[in-house]
N, C-alpha and C positions, 0 to 999 in steps of 0.2 A: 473347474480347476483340477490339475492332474494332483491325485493324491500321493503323498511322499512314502519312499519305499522304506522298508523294514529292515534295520539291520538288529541282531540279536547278537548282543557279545556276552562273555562269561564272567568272573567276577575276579583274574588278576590283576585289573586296576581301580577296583575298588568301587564305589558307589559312585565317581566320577567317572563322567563318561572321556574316555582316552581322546588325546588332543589328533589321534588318527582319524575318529570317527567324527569327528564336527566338521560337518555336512550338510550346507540348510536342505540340500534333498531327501535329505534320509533321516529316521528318527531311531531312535535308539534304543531298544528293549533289552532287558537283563532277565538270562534263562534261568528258571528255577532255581536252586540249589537241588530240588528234587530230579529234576526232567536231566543234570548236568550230571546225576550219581546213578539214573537208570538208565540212561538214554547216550550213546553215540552222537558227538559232536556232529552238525550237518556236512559240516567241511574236511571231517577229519578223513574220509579215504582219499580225500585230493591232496591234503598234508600229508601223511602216509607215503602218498607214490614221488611225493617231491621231498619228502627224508631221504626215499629208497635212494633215487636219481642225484639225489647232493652226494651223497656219500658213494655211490661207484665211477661218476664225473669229476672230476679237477677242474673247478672255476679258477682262474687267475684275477679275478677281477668282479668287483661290484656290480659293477655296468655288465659286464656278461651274465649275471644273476639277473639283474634286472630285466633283460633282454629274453632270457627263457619265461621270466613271470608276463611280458607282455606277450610272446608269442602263443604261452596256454592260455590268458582271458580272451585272444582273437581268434582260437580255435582249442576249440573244448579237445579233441582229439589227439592233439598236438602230444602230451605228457606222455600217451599211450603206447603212441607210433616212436618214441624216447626209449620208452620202457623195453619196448619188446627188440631193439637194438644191444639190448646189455645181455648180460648171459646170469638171468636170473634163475636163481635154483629150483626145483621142483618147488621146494618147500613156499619159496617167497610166491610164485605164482599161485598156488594153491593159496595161500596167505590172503594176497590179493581178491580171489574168486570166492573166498571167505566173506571179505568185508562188500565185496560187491553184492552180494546176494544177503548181506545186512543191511545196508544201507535202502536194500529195496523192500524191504521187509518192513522198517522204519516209515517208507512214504507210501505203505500200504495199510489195509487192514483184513480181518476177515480170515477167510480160506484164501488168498492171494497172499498175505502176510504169513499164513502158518506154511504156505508152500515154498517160500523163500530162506523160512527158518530150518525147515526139516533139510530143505537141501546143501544149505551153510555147512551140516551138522558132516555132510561128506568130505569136506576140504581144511577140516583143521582137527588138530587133536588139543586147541584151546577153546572149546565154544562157552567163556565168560558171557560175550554179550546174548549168546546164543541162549542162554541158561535165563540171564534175566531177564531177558522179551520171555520167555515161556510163564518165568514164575509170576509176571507181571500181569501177561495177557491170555493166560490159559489156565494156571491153577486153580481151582474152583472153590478152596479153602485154607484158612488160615494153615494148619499143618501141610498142606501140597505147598504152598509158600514157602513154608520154613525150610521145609527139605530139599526146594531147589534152589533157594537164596543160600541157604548152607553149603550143598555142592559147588557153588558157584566162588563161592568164599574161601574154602578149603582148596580147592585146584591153584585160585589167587594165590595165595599164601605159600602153596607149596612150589608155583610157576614164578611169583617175582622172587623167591629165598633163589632159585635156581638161575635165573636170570642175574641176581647182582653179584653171583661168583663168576660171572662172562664177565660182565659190565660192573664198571663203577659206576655207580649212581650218583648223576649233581643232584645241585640243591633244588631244583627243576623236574622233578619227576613226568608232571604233566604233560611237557612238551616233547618226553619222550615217548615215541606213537606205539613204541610195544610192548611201551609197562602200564600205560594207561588204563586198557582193560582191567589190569589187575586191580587197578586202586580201587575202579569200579565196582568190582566181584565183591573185594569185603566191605565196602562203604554201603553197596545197596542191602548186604544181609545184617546191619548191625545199623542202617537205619532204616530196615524194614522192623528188625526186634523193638525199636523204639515207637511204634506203634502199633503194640502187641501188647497185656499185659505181662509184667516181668517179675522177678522176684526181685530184692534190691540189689543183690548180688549181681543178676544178670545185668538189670539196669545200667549200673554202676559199670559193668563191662563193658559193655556197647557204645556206650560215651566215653570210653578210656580207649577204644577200639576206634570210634572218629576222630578222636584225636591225636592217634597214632599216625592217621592215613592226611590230616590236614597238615602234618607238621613233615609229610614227605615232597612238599612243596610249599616254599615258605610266601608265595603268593594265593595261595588257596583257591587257586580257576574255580573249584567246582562249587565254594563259596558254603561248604561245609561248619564255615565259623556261626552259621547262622541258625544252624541245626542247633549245635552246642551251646548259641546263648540260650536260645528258649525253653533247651535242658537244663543248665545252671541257671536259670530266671524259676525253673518250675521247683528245682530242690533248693533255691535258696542257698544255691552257691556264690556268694557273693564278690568273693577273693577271686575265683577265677573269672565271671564277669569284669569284672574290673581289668583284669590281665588281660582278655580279648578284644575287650574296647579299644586298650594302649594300645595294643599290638597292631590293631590296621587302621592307622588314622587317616587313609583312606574312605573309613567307611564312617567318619564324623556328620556327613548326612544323611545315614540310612536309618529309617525307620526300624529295620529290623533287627537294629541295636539300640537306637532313642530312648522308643519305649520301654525294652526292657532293662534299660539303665534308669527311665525317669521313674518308670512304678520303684525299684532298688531304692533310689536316691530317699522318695516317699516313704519307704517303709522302714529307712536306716536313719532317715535324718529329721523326717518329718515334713509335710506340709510349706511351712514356712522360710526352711532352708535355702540360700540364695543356689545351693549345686540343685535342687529339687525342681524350683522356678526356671534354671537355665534347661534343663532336661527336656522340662515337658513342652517348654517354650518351641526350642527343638524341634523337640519330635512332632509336635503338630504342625509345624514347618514344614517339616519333612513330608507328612502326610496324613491331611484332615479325615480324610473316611476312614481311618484306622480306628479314633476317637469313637467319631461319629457311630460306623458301626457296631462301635462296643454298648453302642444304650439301646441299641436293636434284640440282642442278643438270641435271634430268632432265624440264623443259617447258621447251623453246623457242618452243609458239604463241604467235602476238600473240594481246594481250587484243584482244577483238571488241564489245564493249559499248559503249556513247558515254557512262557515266558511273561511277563508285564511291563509296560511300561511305567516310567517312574512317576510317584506323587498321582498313582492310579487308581480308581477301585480297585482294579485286578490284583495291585498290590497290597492294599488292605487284605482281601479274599486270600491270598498266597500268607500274610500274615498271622491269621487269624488258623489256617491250617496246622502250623508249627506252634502257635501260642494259643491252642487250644481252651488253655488251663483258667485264660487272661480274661475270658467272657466270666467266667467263677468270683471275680474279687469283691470283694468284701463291702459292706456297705459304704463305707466311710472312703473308703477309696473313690467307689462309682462315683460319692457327690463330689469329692476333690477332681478328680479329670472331670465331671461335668461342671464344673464352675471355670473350673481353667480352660476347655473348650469354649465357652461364650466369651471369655474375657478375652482370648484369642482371635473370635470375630469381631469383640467391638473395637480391640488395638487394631486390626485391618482397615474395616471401616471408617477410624479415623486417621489413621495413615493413608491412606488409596483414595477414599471418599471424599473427606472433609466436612466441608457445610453441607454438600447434595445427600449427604448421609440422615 
């Protein structure tokens, strides 16, 4: 049996998978929130050159859009041979041979990967992505991190303030292919500082700092809202938990809000609360090995992957990364999710089961 292929989408339509993608051939993985804030989109230099392309061509029509998207999937080459027809400026080409020799860098490793990056570093005077593949896979310690997650942050900062006096900026930042980078550059040095020890001041910064960068796109592609529960879950910020929740009720079956609403619910209302029972009801809904792993409490690796699929281990392991803190709870807590864990198997059991149970 031919096994079904892989499609990885980001996280603007929420924890449901988009009524584009329902496809019994293909299954459906959700990239990190991590892998979406250090990592280049896979598809993003072929979006990119079909921005450049929309914007110096005049479509009149739908069907003629449609008509260049079927002729690039039936020849990869096609956009290319497009491209080099228009009178692109040094800069844009240079732009382009940028992300080309990113993108290769990305589906390398090693000294093939660092030779791709160094020679990026000739064709642009923004190497954002440039700076964080190095801090990521070549810094040898926490302070070489800091100081290149920091440069990478700082140029952002000073490159999108300059860019939005060109441009207006919509409500859609993300699907803008030249500001992206930027969001990138200070998202990944302010959630690199969020696993670093901090003072509370910086702390406090750095999650005011993701928060800045999620609310430059009010669908959150990079799914950054998920960083910032498991920081308001860990200070016991509850008010704004709660605000985050409301805010994407898209993501009403994601585990990586469930639980740290159902643990809240538990520690604000109690146990026996009917918002407490629907939570965790939920959330183990959503995803038993989260539970389950928590009475293990015997892997502390980060998840290493840039995606999972849903109601997975992988996504437990992606969970338990960001909710670090969640393996620590208290005793009374451990026997309430492990009571409500079984009781969860036996309501299955005799739902699904029945008598054969």
């Amino acid at each position: 049996m031919k096994e079904k292929g892989l499609i990885i989408t980001d996280w603007r339509h929420g924890y449901n998978t988009p009524e584009s993608l329902n496809d019994p051939r293909y299954r459906v993985a959700f990239a990190t929130p991590h892998s979406m804030i250090f990592e280049p989109r896979q598809g993003e230099l072929l979006n990119l050159k079909i921005s450049i392309l929309s914007e110096k061509v005049e479509f009149n029509s739908e069907e003629e859009v449609n008509m260049l998207m079927e002729k690039i999937r039936e020849n990869p080459d096609y956009l290319d041979l497009e491209l080099q027809k228009l009178k692109l400026t040094q800069k844009e080409k240079n732009y382009f041979t940028y992300r080309e020799l990113l993108s290769k860098a990305n589906e390398n490793n090693g000294i093939s990967a660092m030779k791709y990056i160094l020679k990026s570093l000739l064709y642009t005077e923004e190497p954002i992505d440039s700076l964080i593949w190095i801090a990521k896979n070549v810094a040898k310690d926490v302070d070489e991190k800091y100081q290149i997650y920091w440069k990478a942050s700082t140029a952002s900062d000073f490159l999108s303030n300059r860019y939005s006096k060109k441009k207006e900026l919509e409500s859609t930042c993300w699907t803008d292919h030249w500001f992206r980078p930027y969001m990138r550059g200070i998202a990944s040095f302010f959630a690199f500082q969020l696993e670093i020890i901090l003072d509370e001041d910086e702390d406090q910064q750095a999650i005011n700092s993701l928060h800045d960068i999620m609310e430059l796109d009010s669908s959150d592609p990079m799914g950054i809202r998920f960083i910032l529960m498991s920081q308001y879950s860990r200070l016991e910020n509850y008010k704004q938990m709660e605000t985050l929740y409301k805010k994407f009720p898209d993501d009403s079956q994601n585990p990586l809000f469930l639980y740290p609403m159902a643990f809240m619910t538990y520690k604000t209302k109690g146990d026996t609360h009917p918002d407490t029972a629907s939570f965790i009801k939920k959330a183990l809904e959503s995803n038993i090995f989260i539970a389950f792993r928590s009475f293990q409490n015997n892997d502390n690796t980060p998840f290493e992957g840039s995606h999972y699929l849903p109601r997975s281990e992988e996504e437990a392991h992606y969970f338990f990364t960001i909710n670090f803190d969640i393996l620590c709870m208290e005793e009374d807590q451990q026997v309430w999710l492990y009571k409500s864990f079984h009781q969860h198997i036996e309501d299955f059991k005799n739902q699904h089961l029945g008598a054969q149970a």
